[in-house]
N, C-alpha and C positions, 0 to 999 in steps of 0.2 A: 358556764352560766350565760342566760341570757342579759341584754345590755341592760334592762330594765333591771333586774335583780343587781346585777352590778352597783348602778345607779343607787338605787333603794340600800345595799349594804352600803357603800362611801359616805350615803347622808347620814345615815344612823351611827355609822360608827364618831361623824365629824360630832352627831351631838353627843352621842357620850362623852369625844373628847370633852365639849365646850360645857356641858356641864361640871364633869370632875375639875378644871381649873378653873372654870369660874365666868366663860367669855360671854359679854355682854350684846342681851338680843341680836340689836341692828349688826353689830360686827358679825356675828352666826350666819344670818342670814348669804354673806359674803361668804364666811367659811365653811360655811356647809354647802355654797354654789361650788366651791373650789373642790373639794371634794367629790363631789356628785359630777363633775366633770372629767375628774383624775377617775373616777371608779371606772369608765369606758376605756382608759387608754392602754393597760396593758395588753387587750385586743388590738391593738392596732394593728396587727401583723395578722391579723386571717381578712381574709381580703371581703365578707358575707358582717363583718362587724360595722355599728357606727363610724367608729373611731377611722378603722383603714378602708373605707368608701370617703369620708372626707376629708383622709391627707393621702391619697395616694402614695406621693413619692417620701413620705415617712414610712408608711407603712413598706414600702419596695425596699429602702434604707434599714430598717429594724429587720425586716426578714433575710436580707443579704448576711447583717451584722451574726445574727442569730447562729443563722447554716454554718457560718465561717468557726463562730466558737462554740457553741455547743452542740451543732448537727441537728438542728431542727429549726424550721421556718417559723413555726405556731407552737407556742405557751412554753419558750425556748428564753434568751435574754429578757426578753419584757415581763415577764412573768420572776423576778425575782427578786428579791429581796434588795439589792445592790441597785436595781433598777430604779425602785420606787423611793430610795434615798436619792437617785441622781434628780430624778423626779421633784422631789422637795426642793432640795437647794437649786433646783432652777426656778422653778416658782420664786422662791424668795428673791432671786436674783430680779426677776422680773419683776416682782413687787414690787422693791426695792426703790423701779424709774420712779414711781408714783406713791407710796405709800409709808410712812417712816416707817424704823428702822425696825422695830417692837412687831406691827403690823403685817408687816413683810416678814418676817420672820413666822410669826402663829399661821400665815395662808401657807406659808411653805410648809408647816407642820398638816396642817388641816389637807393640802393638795398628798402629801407622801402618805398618809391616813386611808384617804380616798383610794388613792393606787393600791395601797397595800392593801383592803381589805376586796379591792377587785381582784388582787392576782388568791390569796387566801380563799376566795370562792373559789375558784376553778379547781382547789386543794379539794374541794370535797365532793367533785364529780366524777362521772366512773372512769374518765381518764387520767384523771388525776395533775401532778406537774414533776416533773423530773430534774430540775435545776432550781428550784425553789432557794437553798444559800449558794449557789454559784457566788463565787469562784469556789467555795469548799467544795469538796466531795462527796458528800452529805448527803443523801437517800432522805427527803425528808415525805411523810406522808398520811395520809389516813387511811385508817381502817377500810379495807373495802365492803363490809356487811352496811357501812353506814355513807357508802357515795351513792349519787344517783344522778340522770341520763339528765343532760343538758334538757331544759325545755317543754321536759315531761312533768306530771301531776306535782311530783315532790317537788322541785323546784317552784310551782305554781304556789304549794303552802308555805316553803320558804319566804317569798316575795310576799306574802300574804305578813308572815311573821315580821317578817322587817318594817313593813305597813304600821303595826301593831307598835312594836318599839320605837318607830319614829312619833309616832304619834302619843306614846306613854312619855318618850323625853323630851319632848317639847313642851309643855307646862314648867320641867324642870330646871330652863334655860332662865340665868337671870335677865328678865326683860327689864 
């Protein structure tokens, strides 16, 4: 997917979270930035994405990491499951200098949310992902009648649809 859609899925799914438990506007707006942030980063590792044009030497880092255990540079370790839990609990960690304990805690959720629903995109494009539960062995995927080509029209209504839902769950956040 592209990084806008990326983006667009992380916020939407951050508000779904923040609706079903409850989290209050002003805090949303923070966790859903955290999110929306986290939905660019498992690209980090192709070197044409937002993410790995402004960390370089991350991205050099994750794709070294990548080749070494699962033999591929792109949508290889970042792209999995394990990732976006490391992902959380750094966030939190980092929360944590500045924000108590509870609060740090929900961004870490809200940041692994974001990730997770970026790499979950790339699950239903026509290349699909191939270490999705790394470390298992686990072949996980989607149907291929219903992926489609990064960038092209169906993705454009995707983006479109997530528009739609970010915008239907916002009302529903307790402000």
């Amino acid at each position: 997917m592209m990084g806008r859609t990326h983006a667009a899925s992380a916020a939407v799914a951050a508000l779904g979270v923040a609706v079903v438990v409850g989290v209050p506007g002003p805090a949303v707006v923070v966790m859903a930035g955290a999110a929306w942030l986290s939905g660019w980063l498992p690209d980090v590792d192709h070197p044409a994405s937002h993410a790995g044009r402004l960390l370089p030497p991350v991205r050099w880092a994750v794709r070294a990491v990548s080749v070494r255990t699962v033999g591929v540079a792109h949508r290889g370790l970042s792209h999995t499951v394990a990732a976006a839990l490391v992902w959380g609990m750094f966030v939190t960690g980092l929360s944590a200098l500045w924000l108590p304990p509870a609060a740090a805690a929900w961004t870490g959720v809200f940041a692994a949310t974001g990730y997770l629903s970026g790499v979950l995109g790339d699950l239903v494009t026509i290349r699909s992902l191939d270490h999705l539960l790394w470390p298992a062995r686990v072949q996980a995927g989607w149907p291929k009648l219903l992926r489609f080509r990064t960038g092209r029209t169906a993705e454009r209504f995707v983006f479109r649809g997530l528009v739609a839902a970010g915008v239907f769950l916002l009302p529903m956040v307790a402000w």
